[in-house]
N, C-alpha and C positions, 0 to 999 in steps of 0.2 A: 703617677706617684706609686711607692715600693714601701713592701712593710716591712721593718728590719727588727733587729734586736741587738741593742750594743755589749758588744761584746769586751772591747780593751780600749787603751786608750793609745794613741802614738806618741812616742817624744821625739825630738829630733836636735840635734845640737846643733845641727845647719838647717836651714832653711833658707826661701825666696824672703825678701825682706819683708816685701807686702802680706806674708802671712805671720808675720811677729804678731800675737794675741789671740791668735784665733788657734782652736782647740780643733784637734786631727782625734777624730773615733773609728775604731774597726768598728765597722757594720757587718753583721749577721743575715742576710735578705731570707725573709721568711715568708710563706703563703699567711692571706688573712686567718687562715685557720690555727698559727701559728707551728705550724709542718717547714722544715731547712729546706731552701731554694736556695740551690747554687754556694758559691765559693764569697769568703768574707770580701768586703771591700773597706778601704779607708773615701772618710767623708769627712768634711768642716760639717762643724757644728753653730747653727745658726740659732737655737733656741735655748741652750744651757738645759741642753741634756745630761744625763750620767749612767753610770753601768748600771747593765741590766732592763734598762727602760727600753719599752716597745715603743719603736716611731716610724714615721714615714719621712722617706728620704726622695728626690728626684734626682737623678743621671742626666747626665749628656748637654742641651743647649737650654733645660730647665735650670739646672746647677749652675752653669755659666755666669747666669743671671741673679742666682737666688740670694745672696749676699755683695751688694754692690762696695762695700768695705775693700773687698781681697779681689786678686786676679781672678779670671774663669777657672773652674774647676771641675772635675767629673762626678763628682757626686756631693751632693749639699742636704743636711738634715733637716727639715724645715716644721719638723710636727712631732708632739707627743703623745702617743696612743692614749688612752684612757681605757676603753673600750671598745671592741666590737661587736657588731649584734649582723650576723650572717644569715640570710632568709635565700632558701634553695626553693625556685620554681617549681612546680610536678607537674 
C-alpha cells in the first residue's frame, strides 16, 4: 500500500463502459511523513473519497483486484488516512 493525497478529480466524456459510475481521482503519492514522492497518478476510487483527503492507494495486481465492479486497473484507492503516528528505531 501507497500514501497519497488527492489532488483533482478526472472527467471524461468517453470512457470503457464498465467504468460508467465509478469516480477517476488524481493522486498525489506521498511519504507517510507526508513529503511528494514521485509524479501524480489517476486511480478509481473505491471508498468515496474527496479533495484533499489523505489515503492509501494500491498499484499493479492489488488494484486489478480491489474493486470487482470495474475492469482491472492500475491503481485503486482503497483507505482513508485519519492519522499517522511514525515511530523511528535508534
Amino acid at each position: 500500500m501507497f500514501s497519497g493525497k488527492i489532488i483533482g478529480r478526472i472527467v471524461c466524456t468517453r470512457k470503457d463502459e464498465s467504468l460508467e459510475g465509478t469516480k477517476l481521482l488524481l493522486v498525489q503519492p506521498i511519504t507517510w511523513e507526508g513529503e511528494l514522492k514521485g509524479d501524480p497518478l489517476v486511480a478509481i476510487d473505491s471508498v468515496g473519497s474527496g479533495a484533499n483527503e489523505f489515503i492509501f492507494y494500491v498499484k499493479a495486481r492489488e488494484a486489478a483486484v480491489a474493486d470487482p465492479r470495474v475492469p482491472p486497473v492500475d491503481a485503486a484507492i482503497v483507505g482513508i488516512i485519519d492519522g499517522v503516528e511514525v515511530k523511528i528505531r535508534e
